[in-house]
C-alpha positions in Angstrom: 19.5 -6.3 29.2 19.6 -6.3 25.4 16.4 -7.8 23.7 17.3 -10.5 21.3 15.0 -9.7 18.0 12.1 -12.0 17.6 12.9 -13.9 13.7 10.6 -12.1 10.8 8.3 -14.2 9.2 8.7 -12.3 5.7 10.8 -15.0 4.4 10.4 -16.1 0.7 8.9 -19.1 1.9 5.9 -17.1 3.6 6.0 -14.7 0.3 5.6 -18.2 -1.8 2.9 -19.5 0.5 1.0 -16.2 0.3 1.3 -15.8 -3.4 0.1 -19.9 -4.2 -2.7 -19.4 -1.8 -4.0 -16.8 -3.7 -3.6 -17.8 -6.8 -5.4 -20.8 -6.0 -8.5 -18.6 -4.8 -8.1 -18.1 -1.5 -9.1 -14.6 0.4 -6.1 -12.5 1.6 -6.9 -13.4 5.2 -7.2 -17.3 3.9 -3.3 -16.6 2.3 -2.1 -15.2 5.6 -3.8 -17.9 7.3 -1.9 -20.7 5.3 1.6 -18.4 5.2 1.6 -18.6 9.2 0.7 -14.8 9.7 -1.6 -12.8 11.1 -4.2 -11.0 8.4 -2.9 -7.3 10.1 0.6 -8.4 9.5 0.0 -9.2 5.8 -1.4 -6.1 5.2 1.2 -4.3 7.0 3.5 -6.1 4.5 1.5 -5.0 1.5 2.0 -1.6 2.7 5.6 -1.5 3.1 6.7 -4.0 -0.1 5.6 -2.7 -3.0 6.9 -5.4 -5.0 4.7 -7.6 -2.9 1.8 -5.6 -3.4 2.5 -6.1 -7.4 2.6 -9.6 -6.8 -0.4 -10.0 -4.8 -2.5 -8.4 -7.4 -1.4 -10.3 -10.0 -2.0 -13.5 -7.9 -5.4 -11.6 -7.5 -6.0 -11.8 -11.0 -4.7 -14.7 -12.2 -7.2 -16.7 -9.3 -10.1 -14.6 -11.7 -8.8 -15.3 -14.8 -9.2 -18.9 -13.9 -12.5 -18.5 -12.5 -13.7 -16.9 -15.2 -12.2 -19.6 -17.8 -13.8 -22.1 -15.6 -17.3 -20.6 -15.8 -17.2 -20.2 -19.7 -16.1 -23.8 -19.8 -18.7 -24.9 -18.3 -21.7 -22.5 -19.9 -19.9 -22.0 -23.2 -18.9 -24.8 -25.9 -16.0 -25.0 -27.6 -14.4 -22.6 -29.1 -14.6 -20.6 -26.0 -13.4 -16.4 -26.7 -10.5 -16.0 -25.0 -9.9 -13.9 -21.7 -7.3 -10.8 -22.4 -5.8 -9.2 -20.0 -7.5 -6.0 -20.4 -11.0 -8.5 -20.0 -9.7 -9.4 -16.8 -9.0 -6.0 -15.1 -12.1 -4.7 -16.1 -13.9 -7.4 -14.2 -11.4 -7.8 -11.3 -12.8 -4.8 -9.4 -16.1 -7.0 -9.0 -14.3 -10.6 -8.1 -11.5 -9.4 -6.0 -11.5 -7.4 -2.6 -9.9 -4.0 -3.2 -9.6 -4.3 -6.8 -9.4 -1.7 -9.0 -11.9 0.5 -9.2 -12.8 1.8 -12.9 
């Protein structure tokens, strides 16, 4: 008997969910959560899809950046000194799990 192939969940849909999850602060194995997959699948995904990978990071970083402009809203008055990105990567390996480390 021939197996019929179970559907793949790496649809754009589940890429979309993963990347919005994310970027709205949520841990990778929150994003997997809300994109219907298993956490060892995600990472499985990240490993083959480097694209992905890319995207996840920057998702990563933007959920800092926002964090970070949040905080200084509320502990700094206006005018507030702008985040660049370089500010951002150089704090990213603190806030995010498996950021870089520098």
């Amino acid at each position: 008997m021939n197996a019929v192939p179970r559907p793949t969940k790496r649809t754009p849909e589940a890429r979309a969910a993963l990347l919005a999850s994310l970027r709205g602060g949520a841990t990778r194995r929150e994003a997997a959560a809300d994109a219907g997959i298993d956490q060892n699948t995600f990472y499985r995904w990240l490993k083959a899809d480097p694209s992905l990978r890319a995207r996840v990071e920057r998702a990563e970083t933007d959920a800092v950046a926002a964090r970070l402009d949040r905080s200084l809203e509320r502990l700094l008055p206006p005018p507030r000194p702008a985040l660049t990105q370089e500010d951002v990567e150089r704090l990213r390996c603190c806030a995010v799990p498996g950021g870089a480390r520098g």
